[in-house]
N, C-alpha and C positions, 0 to 999 in steps of 0.2 A: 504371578509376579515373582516367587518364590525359583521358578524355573528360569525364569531371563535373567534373575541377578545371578544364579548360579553359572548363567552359559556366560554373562559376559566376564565373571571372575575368571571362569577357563580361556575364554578369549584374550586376556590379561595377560596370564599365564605363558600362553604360546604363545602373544609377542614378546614378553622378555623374553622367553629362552630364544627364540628367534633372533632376537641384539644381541646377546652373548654369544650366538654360535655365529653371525656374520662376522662378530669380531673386526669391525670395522677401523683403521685407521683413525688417529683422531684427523686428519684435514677432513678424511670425509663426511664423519661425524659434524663437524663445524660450519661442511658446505650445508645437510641436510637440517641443521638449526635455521638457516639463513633461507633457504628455500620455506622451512615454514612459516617463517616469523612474516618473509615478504609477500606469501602469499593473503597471508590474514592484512597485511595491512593495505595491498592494492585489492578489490575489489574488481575489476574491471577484466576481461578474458586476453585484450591485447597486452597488457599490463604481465600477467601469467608469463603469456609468449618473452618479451623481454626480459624476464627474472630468468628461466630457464636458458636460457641463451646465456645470460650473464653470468648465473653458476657457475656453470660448467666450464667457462672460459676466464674467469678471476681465480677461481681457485687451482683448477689444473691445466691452462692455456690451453683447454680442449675448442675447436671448432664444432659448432654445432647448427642443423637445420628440424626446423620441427613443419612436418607433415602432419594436416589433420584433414579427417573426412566431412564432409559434409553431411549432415545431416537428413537424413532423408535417403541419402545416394552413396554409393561405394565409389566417388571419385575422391582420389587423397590431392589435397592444395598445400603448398607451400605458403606457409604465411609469417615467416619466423627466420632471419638465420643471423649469424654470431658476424656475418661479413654485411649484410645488408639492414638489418635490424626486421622491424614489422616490415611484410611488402604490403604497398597499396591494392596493388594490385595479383591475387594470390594465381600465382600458377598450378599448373596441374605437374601431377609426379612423372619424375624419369620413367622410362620405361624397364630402366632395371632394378626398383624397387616396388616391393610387392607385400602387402601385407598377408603376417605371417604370426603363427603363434610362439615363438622363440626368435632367439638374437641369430644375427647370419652379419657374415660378412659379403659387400661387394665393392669393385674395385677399389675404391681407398679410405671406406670409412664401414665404421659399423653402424647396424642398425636393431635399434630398440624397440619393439611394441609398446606405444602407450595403450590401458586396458583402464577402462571405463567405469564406474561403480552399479556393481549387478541391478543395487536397488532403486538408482532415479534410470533404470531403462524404462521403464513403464511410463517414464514423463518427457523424455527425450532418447527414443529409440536412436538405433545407428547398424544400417543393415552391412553389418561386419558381424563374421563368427569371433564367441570366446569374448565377447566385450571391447574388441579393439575399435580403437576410433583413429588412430593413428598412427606416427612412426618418430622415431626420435634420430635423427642422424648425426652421428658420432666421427670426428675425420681430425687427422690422421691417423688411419689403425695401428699404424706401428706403434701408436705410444699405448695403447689401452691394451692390458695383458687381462688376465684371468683372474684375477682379482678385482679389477675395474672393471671388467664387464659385469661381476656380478653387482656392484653397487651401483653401475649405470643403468640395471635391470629395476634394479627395487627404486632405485630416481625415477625412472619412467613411470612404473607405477601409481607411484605418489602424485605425478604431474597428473595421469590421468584422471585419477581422482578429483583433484582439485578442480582440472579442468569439466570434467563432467557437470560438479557443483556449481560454477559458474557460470556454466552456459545457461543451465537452468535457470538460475539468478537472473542472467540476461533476458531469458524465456519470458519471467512470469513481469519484468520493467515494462518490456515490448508490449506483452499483454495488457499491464495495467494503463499504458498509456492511451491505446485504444480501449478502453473503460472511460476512463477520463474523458478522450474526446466525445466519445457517445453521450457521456452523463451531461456534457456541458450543449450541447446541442450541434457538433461538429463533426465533419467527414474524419477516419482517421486518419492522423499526420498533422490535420491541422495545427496541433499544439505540440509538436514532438521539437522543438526547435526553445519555443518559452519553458517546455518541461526538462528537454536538454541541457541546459544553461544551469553554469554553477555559479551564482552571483554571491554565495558566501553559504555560510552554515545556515543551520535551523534558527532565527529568533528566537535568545532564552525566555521562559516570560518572566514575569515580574517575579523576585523571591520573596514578597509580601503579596497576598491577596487581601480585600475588601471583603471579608464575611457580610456585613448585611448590606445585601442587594435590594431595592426596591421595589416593593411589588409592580410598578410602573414600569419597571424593568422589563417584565414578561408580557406586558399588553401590545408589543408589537411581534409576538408572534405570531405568525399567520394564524395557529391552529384556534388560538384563544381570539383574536378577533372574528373570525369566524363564526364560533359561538357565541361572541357576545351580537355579533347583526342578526344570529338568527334568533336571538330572545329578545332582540327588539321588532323584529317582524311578526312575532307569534303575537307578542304582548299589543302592537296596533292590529293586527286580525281580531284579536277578544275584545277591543274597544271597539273596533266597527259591529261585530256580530250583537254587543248591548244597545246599540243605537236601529236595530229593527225593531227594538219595541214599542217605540216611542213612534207617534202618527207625523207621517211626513206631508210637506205643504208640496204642492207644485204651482207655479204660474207659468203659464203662457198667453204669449198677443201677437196679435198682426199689424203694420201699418201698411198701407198701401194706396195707389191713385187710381180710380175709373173713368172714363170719358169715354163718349162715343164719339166727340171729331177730336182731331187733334190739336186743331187753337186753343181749346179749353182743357188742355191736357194737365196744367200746370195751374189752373184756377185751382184759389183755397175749395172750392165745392165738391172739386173730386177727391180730397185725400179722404180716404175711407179707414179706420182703426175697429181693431177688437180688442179686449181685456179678458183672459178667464180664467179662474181659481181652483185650485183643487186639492182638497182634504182626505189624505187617506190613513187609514191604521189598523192595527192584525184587531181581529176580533175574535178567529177561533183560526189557529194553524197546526192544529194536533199535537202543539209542543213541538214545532219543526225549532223554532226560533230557543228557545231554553237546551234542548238536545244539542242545536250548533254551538251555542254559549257555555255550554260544559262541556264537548270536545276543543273550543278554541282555546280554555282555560285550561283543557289537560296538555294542549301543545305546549301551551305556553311555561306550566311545571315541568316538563319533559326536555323543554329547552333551557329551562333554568337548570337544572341537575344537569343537562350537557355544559353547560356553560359553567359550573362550578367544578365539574369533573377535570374541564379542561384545564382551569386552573391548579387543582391538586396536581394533577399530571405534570405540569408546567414548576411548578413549584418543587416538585420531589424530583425530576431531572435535573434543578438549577441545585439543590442540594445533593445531590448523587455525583454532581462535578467537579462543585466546590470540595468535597471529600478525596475527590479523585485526584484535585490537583496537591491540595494539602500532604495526602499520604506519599505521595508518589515522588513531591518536591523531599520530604523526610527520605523515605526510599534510595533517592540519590544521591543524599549527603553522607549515607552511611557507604554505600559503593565505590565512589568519590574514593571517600580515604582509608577504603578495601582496597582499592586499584594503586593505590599511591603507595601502600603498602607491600603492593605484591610486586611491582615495579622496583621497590629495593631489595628487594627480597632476589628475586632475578638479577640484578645485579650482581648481588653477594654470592649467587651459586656458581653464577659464569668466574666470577674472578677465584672464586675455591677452587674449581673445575682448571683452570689456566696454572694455580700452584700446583694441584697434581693431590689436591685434597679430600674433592669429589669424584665420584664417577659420573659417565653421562646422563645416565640413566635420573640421578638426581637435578640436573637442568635440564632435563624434560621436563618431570615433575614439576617443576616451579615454571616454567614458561607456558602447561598445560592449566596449572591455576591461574597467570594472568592473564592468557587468551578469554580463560571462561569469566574473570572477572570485568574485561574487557571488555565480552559479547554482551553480560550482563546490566555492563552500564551505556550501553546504545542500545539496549532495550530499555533501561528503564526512561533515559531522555526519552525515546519514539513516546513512551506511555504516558508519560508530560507533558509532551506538546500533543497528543489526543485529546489526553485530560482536559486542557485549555481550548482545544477546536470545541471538545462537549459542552463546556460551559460558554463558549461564543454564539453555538447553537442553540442552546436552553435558553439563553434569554433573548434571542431572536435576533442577533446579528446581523448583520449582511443581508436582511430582506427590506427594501424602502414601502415602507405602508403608504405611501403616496402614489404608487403607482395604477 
C-alpha cells in the first residue's frame, strides 16, 4: 500500500511540473476546464462527440471532425463534425487519412491521434497500435501554429480517455440490459425500449421510515410460506402414522337382481343383497408403527426449526434494511451539504482565478474536490434506493401469494 501511495505522489509530481512547463495560455487553460466539467456532466458517448466539436470551435473558431474506430476492426467512421454535428449515419474515413502515432498534416487541416487508456484495453480492446482508437481532425491549418498543435495533442488525449471510459460505461448498460431481459423471462431487446426511456429521476423514498414492521409483514414471503406448508404437511403425516394404532372397521355389501327369464327380471324376488363387517388391528408389527411415529415426529421438529429458521432469516434481513436505509438516508444529508459547500467553494476560485488571484492549478483543485463529492453523492442516492429495493424484498413485496 505503502509503494502505490508513493508511485501515485510521484505521478502527482509529474503532472504538475507537466502544467507548468506546457505553460498553457489561459483561453486554453479555460477551454480544458470546460471540456472537463462537460464531460462529467453528459454521460452518454454521442454527448462527448458534441462537447469536443463545440470546444474547439466556441473558443478558437476551430473546425473540427472526430474519426473513431470501431471496435473490434481497424475501420476509422466519421461520427462527429463541428459543420454537420453527430452523423446518423457514420461514414468511413478519407483515403488520405490514416492512423498514425504523431500529429501530421494533410491538405487543409491537421490531424490528432486520439490514444485510449492502456488499462480498460482488457475490457474494450481496439485493434490499433499504441492505443489509438482514433483521429481528431483539426481545419484550417493555417490558423493552428506550434503552440496549438501542442495543446490540441494533450486535448486529443484527454478526449481519448474519456471516451475509452464511456464506451465501457455503455458496454457494461448494453450488457446489463440483456441481464435484465433474461432475468425477467425475455429474448434480448425485449425491454431495451421500457429500459431506454427517461420518464424522470429515481423516486426519492420517503425521509421518514416505519421502524416497527409487523411480523405479518414477512408471512408473504415466499421462503417463510413455504416453511410454514411444510410443517403443516409433516405435523398431518405424524397424525396419520398415530392413527395405525388404533383397529380399524371395514364394511362392505353388495345389492344386486337374478332371474333366469327376463319377465321376472324386475320382480321384488330377484333383488339379491349382502352385508359384511370387518375388524382389524396390529397385534405384533415389530415396532414398524412406533419406529414410523418417531420418524414422522422427527420430520415434523426438523420442519419446525426450518420454519423458525426461516423466520429469523426473514427477520434479520428486514432489519439489515431498515439499517441500510436509515444510515445511508443520514449519509446523504451530510454529502448534500458537502456538495453545496464545494459548489461555493468552486465558484470562489473561478472568480479569484478571473481577478488574477489564483493560479490554475488551484481551480483544479477545487473542481477535482467537487467532482469527487459529486460522484460521491450519486453513489450514495444509488445505495438508497437499493437500501429500499432490500427492504421491499425482506418483507416480500412484489410477490402475490395468491397465485
Amino acid at each position: 500500500m505503502e509503494d502505490l501511495r508513493e508511485q501515485i505522489r510521484r505521478r502527482v509530481r509529474e503532472k504538475k511540473q507537466a502544467y507548468q512547463r506546457y505553460n498553457f495560455e489561459r483561453l486554453q487553460e479555460e477551454a480544458f476546464a470546460t471540456f472537463f466539467d462537460l464531460a462529467q456532466e453528459y454521460t452518454s458517448v454521442s454527448n462527448l462527440y458534441l462537447i469536443c466539436v463545440a470546444v474547439l470551435e466556441e473558443f478558437f473558431g476551430l473546425g473540427s471532425r472526430l474519426h473513431v474506430l470501431k471496435p473490434g476492426s481497424e475501420k476509422l467512421r466519421l461520427v462527429c463534425s463541428s459543420e454537420q454535428g453527430l452523423i446518423e449515419q457514420p461514414t468511413e474515413r478519407r483515403h488520405s487519412l490514416k492512423l498514425a502515432d504523431a500529429p501530421y498534416a494533410v491538405e487543409d487541416s491537421w490531424v490528432f491521434p486520439i490514444r485510449g487508456n492502456l488499462g480498460l484495453t482488457q475490457w474494450i480492446p481496439f485493434q490499433s497500435q499504441n492505443r489509438v482508437l482514433g483521429l481528431l481532425e483539426i481545419h484550417p491549418k493555417d490558423q493552428v501554429d506550434e503552440k496549438c498543435r501542442f495543446f490540441l495533442e494533450k486535448l486529443a488525449n484527454r478526449i481519448g480517455y474519456n471516451l475509452h471510459q464511456k464506451l465501457l460505461i455503455q458496454q457494461n448498460i448494453e450488457q446489463t440490459k440483456n441481464l435484465i431481459n433474461r432475468l425477467c423471462g425475455y429474448e434480448p431487446g425485449t425491454l431495451d425500449s421500457t429500459l431506454g426511456s427517461r420518464t424522470g429521476d429515481v423516486p426519492v423514498p420517503a425521509s421518514r421510515l416505519a421502524i416497527g414492521v409487523p411480523t405479518d409483514a414477512i408471512r408473504q414471503r415466499p421462503d417463510v410460506r413455504i416453511a410454514g406448508y411444510q410443517l403443516l404437511s409433516s405435523a398431518a403425516q405424524t397424525e396419520a402414522s398415530y392413527a395405525d394404532r388404533f383397529p380399524s372397521l371395514n364394511l362392505s355389501g353388495s345389492l344386486g337382481m337374478s332371474s333366469l327369464k327376463a319377465g321376472k327380471l324386475f320382480d321384488p324376488q330377484a333383488i339379491s343383497g349382502s352385508l359384511a363387517a370387518g375388524l382389524a388391528g396390529p397385534i405384533f408389527d415389530a415396532g414398524r408403527i412406533s419406529a414410523n411415529i418417531e420418524a414422522n415426529e422427527a420430520g415434523t421438529d426438523q420442519a419446525l426449526q426450518n420454519y423458525r429458521a426461516s423466520i429469523l432469516t426473514a427477520l434479520s434481513e428486514v432489519e439489515d434494511a431498515l439499517i441500510a436505509c436509515m444510515r445511508s438516508g443520514e449519509r446523504l444529508t451530510i454529502i448534500k451539504d458537502a456538495t453545496v459547500l464545494a459548489r461555493e467553494a468552486d465558484r470562489i476560485a473561478r472568480l479569484q482565478y478571473e481577478a488574477g488571484e489564483l493560479d490554475f492549478l488551484s481551480v483544479l483543485d477545487s473542481q477535482r474536490t467537487l467532482l469527487g463529492l459529486e460522484d460521491s453523492l450519486l453513489s450514495t442516492q444509488a445505495d438508497r434506493s437499493n437500501a429500499y429495493v432490500s427492504l421491499y424484498r425482506a418483507v416480500g413485496g412484489g410477490w402475490n401469494a395468491n397465485r
